[in-house]
N, C-alpha and C positions, 0 to 999 in steps of 0.2 A: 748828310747825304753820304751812300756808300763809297770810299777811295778805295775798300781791299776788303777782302772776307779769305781768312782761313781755313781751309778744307782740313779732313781726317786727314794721316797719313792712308789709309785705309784707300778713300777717296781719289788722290793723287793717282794711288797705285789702278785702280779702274781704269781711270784716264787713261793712263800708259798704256795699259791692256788692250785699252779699246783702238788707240791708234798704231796697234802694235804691226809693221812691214810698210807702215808709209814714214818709216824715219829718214827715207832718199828720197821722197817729196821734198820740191821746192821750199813749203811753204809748212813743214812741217812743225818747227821751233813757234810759228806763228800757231798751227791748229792747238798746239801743249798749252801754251799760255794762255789761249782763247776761250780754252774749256776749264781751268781753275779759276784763283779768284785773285789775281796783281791786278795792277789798275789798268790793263790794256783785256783785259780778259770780257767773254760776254755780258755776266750777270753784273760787270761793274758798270760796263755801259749800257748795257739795258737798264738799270735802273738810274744813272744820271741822265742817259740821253734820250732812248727809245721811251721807255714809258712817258717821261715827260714830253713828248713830242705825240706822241698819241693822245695824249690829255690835253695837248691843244687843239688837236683837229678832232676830236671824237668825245671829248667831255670828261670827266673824272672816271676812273678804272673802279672808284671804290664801288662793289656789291652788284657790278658789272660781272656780265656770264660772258667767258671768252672761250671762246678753242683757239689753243695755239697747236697749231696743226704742224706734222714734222717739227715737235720739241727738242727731237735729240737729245743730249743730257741735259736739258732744263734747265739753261742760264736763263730763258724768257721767261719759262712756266716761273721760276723761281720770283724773277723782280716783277710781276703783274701777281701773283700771291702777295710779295710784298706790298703791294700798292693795293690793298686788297680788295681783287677781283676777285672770285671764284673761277677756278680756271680747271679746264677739259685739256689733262694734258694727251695727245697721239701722237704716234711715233708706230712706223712698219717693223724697227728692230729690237727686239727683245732686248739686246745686250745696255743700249741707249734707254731703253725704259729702266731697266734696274737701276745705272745711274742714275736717274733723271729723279726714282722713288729715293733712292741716297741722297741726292743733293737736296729734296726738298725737304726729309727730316734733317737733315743738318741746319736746314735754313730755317726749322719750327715752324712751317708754313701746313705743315701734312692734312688741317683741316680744313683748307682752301683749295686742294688740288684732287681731282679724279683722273685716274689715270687708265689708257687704252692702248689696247698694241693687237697689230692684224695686220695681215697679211694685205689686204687689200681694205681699203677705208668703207668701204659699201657692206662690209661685213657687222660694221658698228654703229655707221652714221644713223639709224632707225630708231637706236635705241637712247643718241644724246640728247634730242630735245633744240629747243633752238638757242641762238645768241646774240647778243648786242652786240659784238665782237669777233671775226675772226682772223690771227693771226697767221702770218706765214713768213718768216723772218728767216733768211735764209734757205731758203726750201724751193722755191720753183724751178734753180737751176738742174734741183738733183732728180729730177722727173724728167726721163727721158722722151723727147720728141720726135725719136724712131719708133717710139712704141706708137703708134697714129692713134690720135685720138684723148691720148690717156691725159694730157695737160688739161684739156676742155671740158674734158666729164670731168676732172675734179675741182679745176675751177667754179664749173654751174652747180656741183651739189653742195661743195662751201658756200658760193652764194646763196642758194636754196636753204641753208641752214641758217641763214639771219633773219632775223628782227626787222619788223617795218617800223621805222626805221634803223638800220644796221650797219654795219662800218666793213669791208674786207678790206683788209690793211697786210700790203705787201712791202718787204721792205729787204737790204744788205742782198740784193739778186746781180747779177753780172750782165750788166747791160749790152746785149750780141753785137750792136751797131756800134761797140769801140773794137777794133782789129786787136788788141792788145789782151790774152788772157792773164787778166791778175791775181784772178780766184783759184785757180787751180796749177795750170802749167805754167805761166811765167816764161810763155811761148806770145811770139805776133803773129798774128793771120789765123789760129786756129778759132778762135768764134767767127770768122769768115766764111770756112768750111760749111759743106755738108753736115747738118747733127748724126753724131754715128760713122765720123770719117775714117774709112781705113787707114789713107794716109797721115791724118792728125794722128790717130793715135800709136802708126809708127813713128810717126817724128817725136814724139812725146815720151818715148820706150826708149827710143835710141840717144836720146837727149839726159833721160835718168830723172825726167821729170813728169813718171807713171810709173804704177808697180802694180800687177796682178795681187790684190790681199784681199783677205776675208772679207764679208759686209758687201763688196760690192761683184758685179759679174764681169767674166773674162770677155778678154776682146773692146773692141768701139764703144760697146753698149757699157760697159764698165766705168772709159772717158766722161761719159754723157753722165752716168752717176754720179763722179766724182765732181761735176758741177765744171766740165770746160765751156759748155755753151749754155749760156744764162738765157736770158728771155730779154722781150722790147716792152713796152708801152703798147702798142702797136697790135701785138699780138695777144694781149692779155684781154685788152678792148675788147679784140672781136670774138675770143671764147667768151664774153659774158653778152653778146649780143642776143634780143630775144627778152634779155632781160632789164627789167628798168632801175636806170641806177644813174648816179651822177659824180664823175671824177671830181672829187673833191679838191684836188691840186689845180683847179681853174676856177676857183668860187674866191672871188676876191677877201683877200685876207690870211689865205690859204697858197694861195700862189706865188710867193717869195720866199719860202722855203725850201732852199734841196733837199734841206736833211740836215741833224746835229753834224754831218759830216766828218770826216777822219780829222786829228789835232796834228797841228804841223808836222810832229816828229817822224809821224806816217810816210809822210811825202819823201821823208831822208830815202828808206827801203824803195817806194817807185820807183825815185828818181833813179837810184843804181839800175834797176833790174831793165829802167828802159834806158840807161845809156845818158840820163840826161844832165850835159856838163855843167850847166851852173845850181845846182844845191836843191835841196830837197825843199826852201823855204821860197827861193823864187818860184818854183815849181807852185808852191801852196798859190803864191798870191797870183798866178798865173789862171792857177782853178778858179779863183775867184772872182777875176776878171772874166774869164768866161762865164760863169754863173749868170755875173751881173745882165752880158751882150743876149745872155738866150733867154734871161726871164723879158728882158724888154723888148726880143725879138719874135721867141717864142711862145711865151703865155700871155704876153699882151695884147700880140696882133693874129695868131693862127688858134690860142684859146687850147695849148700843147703843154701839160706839166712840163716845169726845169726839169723834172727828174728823168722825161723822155728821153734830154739828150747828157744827159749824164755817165760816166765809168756806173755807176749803179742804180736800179731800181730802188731808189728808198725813200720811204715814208710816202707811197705811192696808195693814194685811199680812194674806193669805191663807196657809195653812200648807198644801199638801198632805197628804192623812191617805191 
């Protein structure tokens, strides 16, 4: 199993490029390393964790038609080629697509992957065909919810582009119902806010933890990009209303999973940023214990994925019916 993959230098240097005026981001040292290949980075745990985790709730990947929808640089597209799917990689930014075609020649995967880039995803979905599979891993926080409407339509046309029966598999999204942003500002109370708050994203400016840069748009709407206000359970539900499908994280078997979860050492970085005095490792077994109170509270008696009341939406699956 993969612990590390070394990139071009070539490679590396995209990288940089690409995150280049969010180096006073928070969480920036985190997005560098997330996007190459040490063993905290994506494509190592999408292929230790994520994939294998979808292969329990959805069946083996191999010769599986997936859309991983908002690929960004292709650590997912890469470890579900690896696994081998045939995979539809999309992404709205040009720059993230050219990575994402870099990274998957480097990874020898380039005859498992098709790749798509537009402007708006209705310009392409006619011409993909359908899936057993759709992905969105990281991705629903960076769809803005002042745009009215645009979460729901793209929800129901990914759904609409599955398979009877079909899997839409949401996962690593910023759960709005915890006050604490960890995904992006490394601020409390702004996933509280208004989506598109003026005052969030003054506080978040004035704080040095927001920068006006390329890729994304100026002002509020830029915040909302950058993924401050993720999504609920809740709300993901009711854009696929209308259509018939079954949360697959209340199917017994299925519902004692949060997720491969972040590995203790993770917890060290929370626990500083929330102030919290005894250790990143009580912190861990703390999570845990809560895990355990809401799977037997939550999915056992109200029939509510763990992952509803989780810091994140993952490994959260819809089943086509």
């Amino acid at each position: 199993m993969m612990t590390s993959f070394e990139y071009s230098e070539e490679f590396k240097r995209l990288i940089v490029g690409a995150l280049k005026g969010t180096e006073t981001w928070p969480n920036y040292q985190r997005y560098l390393k997330a996007h190459l290949g040490g063993p905290e980075s994506r494509v190592v745990k999408s292929v230790r964790l994520l994939c294998p985790e979808i292969e329990y709730h959805c069946g083996r990947l191999k010769s599986k038609c997936v859309l991983d929808f908002g690929c960004g640089t292709g650590a997912t597209t890469a470890a579900l080629a690896l696994f081998g799917a045939d995979v539809c990689a999309f992404d709205i930014s040009r720059e993230n697509m050219e990575i994402c075609r870099r990274r998957i020649a480097e990874h020898s995967v380039e005859a498992r992957v098709a790749f798509h880039c537009a402007d708006d995803f209705e310009q392409v979905k006619g011409a993909l065909g359908a899936f057993d599979l759709v992905l969105l891993n990281g991705v629903v926080e960076h769809i803005p919810i002042s745009k009215t409407g645009l979460r729901q339509r793209l929800a129901q046309s990914l759904f609409d582009l599955l398979k009877t029966p079909g899997y839409l598999y949401i996962s690593d999204t910023p759960n709005r119902l915890w006050p604490f942003d960890f995904h992006s500002t490394q601020l409390w109370w702004i996933p509280w806010t208004r989506p598109g708050s003026a005052w969030a994203y003054r506080e978040a400016l004035a704080k040095g933890r927001h920068a006006e840069v390329s890729g994304i748009s100026p002002g509020p709407l830029g915040l909302e990009e950058a993924g401050a206000w993720g999504a609920t359970y809740w709300e993901i539900q009711r854009y696929l209303r209308g259509r018939n499908f079954l949360c697959l994280n209340t199917v017994p078997g299925h519902d004692g999973r949060l997720c491969y979860c972040m590995p203790a050492t993770d917890y060290e970085v929370i626990g500083r940023n929330l102030g919290f005095p005894f250790g990143g490792r009580t912190l861990y077994h703390l999570t845990r214990l809560f895990e355990f109170i809401v799977q037997l509270l939550g999915s056992k008696l109200l029939r509510v994925p763990i992952t509803a009341f989780a810091p994140s939406l993952t490994n959260l699956v819809f089943r086509k019916c």
